[in-house]
C-alpha positions in Angstrom: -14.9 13.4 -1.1 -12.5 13.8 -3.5 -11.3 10.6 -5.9 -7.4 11.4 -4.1 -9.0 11.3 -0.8 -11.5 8.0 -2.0 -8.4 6.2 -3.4 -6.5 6.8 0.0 -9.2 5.5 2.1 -9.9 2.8 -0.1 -6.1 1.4 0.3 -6.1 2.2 3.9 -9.0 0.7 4.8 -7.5 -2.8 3.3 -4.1 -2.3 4.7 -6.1 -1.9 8.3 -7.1 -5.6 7.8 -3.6 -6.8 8.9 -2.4 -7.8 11.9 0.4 -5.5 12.2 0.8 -2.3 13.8 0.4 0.4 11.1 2.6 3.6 11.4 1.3 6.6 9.3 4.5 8.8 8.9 2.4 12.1 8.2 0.6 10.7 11.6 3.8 10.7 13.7 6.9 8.9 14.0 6.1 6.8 17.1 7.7 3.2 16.0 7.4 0.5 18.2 10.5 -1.8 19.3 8.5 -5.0 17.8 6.8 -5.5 14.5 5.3 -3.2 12.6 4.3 -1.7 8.9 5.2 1.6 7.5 2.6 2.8 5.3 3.1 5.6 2.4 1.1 6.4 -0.6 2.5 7.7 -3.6 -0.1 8.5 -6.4 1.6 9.0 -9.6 0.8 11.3 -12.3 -3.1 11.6 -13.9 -4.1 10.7 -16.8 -7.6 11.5 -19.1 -7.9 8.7 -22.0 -10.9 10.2 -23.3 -11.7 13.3 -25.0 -15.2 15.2 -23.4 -13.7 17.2 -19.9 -16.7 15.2 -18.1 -15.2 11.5 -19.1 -13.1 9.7 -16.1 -9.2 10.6 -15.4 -6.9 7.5 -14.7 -5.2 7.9 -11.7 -2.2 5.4 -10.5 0.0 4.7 -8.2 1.8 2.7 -5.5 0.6 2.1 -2.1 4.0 1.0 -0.1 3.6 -1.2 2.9 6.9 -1.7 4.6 7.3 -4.8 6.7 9.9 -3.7 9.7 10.8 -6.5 11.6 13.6 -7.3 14.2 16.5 -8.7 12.7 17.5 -11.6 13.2 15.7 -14.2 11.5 16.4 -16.2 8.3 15.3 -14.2 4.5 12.6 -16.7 4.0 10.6 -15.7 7.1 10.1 -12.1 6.5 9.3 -13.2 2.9 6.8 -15.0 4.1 5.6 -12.3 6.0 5.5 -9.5 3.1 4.0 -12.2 0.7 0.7 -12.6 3.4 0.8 -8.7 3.3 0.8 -8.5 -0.6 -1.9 -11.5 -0.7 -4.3 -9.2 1.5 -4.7 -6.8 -1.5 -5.3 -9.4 -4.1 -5.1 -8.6 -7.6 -8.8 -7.7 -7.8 -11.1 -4.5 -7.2 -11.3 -3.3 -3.4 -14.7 -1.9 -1.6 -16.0 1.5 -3.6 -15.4 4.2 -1.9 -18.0 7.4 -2.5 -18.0 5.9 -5.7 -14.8 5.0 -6.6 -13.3 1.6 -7.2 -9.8 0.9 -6.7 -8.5 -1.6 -9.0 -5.3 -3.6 -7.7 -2.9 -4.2 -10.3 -0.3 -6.1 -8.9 2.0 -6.8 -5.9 5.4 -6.6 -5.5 7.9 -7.8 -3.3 11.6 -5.8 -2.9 14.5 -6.9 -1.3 14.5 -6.3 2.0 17.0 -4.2 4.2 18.3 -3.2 7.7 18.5 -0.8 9.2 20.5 -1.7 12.0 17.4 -2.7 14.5 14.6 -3.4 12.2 14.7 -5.9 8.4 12.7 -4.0 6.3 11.1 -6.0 3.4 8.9 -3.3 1.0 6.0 -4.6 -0.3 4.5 -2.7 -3.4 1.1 -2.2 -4.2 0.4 -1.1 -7.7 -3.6 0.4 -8.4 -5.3 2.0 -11.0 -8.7 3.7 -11.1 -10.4 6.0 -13.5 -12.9 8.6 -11.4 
C-alpha cells in the first residue's frame, strides 16, 4: 500500500467511528434529508527534510469533515456537534496503517453555513506524517 493510500485509510478509518452518516463525494452524491458528514481529503504538497533518497518524505494535509445538519436550530448546537467530531481525532497519533502513523496536528472549527436545507459547520483536521 502506498503512504497516500495508508494516510487515507488511516483518517477514514477514525472518521468511521462517528455516529453520523458519512458521504464520500468520489463515492456518490446520495445525501440523505437528515444528518450527515461530508468527508474530503486534501493532502497538501510533500516534503523530504533529509538529505539520503531512502530518508522519510513529510506529507500533510487536511482531512475535512463537514457537519450538514437541518437548519433550524440555535449556533451553539451544531457547535457542539462539530466540536464532538473534532474531539474524535484528538491531537495525538491514530492506528499505523501498513506502517504508517498519522500524526493529528490539530482541529479546527469554521463558521458554519447554509445552504438553504442543510447548516453546514466544517470541521478541519490538520495531520502530518513522514513515510
Amino acid at each position: 500500500m502506498t503512504p497516500e493510500a495508508a494516510i487515507t485509510v488511516a483518517l477514514t478509518t477514525r472518521a468511521e467511528t462517528l455516529s453520523y452518516t458519512l458521504i464520500y463525494p468520489s463515492v456518490g452524491d446520495d445525501r440523505p434529508d437528515g444528518e450527515y458528514v461530508e468527508v474530503r481529503h486534501l493532502p497538501n504538497e510533500t516534503e523530504r527534510r533529509m538529505l539520503k533518497a531512502s530518508d522519510p518524505i513529510e506529507r500533510q494535509g487536511i482531512y475535512q469533515l463537514t457537519l450538514c445538519s437541518p437548519a433550524g436550530q440555535y449556533p451553539a448546537v451544531y457547535d457542539e456537534k462539530a466540536g464532538a467530531i473534532a474531539s474524535a481525532f484528538g491531537r495525538a497519533a491514530l492506528p499505523a496503517v501498513d506502517g504508517v502513523t498519522v500524526h493529528i496536528v490539530k482541529a479546527a472549527i469554521a463558521q458554519g453555513t447554509s445552504d438553504g436545507k442543510h447548516w453546514r459547520v466544517p470541521v478541519s483536521i490538520y495531520y502530518r506524517t513522514h513515510a
